[in-house]
N, C-alpha and C positions, 0 to 999 in steps of 0.2 A: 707296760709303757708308762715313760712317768710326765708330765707334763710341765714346762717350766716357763712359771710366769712371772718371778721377780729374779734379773739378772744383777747380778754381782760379778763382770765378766775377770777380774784378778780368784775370787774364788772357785769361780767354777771353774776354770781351766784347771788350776790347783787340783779339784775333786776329777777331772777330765786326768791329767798327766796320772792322779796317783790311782787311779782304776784299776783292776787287775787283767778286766776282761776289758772286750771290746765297748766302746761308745759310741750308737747309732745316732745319727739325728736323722729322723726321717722328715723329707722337703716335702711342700706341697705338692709336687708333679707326682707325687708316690715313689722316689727311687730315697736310699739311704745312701748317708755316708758315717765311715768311721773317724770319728772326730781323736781318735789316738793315733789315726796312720793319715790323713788327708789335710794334708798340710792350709790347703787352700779355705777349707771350712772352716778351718781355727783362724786362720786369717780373719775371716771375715767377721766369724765370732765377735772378732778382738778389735772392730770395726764399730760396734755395736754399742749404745749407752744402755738403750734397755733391751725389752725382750718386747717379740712382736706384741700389739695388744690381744691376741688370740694364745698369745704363749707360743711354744715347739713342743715338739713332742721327742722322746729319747727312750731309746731300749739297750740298756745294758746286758751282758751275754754272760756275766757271771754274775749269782744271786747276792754273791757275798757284796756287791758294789751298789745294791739297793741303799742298804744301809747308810752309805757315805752320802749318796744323794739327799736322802729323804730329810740328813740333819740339816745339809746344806739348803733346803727347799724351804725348812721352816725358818732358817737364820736370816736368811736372805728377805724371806715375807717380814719377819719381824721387823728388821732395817729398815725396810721398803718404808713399812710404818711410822717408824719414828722419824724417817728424814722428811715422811710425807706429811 
């Protein structure tokens, strides 16, 4: 599970569309959605300036798509920084 606490919501969608597997976002209430087939949670995503201050949480279904996150998790921290 990867945890995501500085949102860059044009990126991550970017890392979101090019995924190979599926992309969970698991909600509070404990139910997931697949944010590459559920149109409604990218909506809202895309809604979004930041990321809760607790973060979200996300499970990707194919390992090869860790990768793409992990760079995107520290790019995004980085930025966070400098704008911050």
């Amino acid at each position: 599970m990867l945890r995501i606490e500085y949102f860059d919501k044009d990126r991550f969608m970017r890392q979101v569309s090019a995924s190979r597997g599926s992309v969970l976002l698991h909600l509070d209430n404990g139910k997931t959605c697949d944010l590459k087939q559920d149109a409604t949670a990218r909506s809202m995503l895309q809604m979004m300036d930041t990321a809760p201050k607790k973060g979200f949480d996300l499970t990707v279904t194919d390992p090869a798509d860790v990768t793409g996150f992990l760079r995107y998790m520290l790019e995004a921290g980085r930025m966070d920084r400098v704008a911050g």
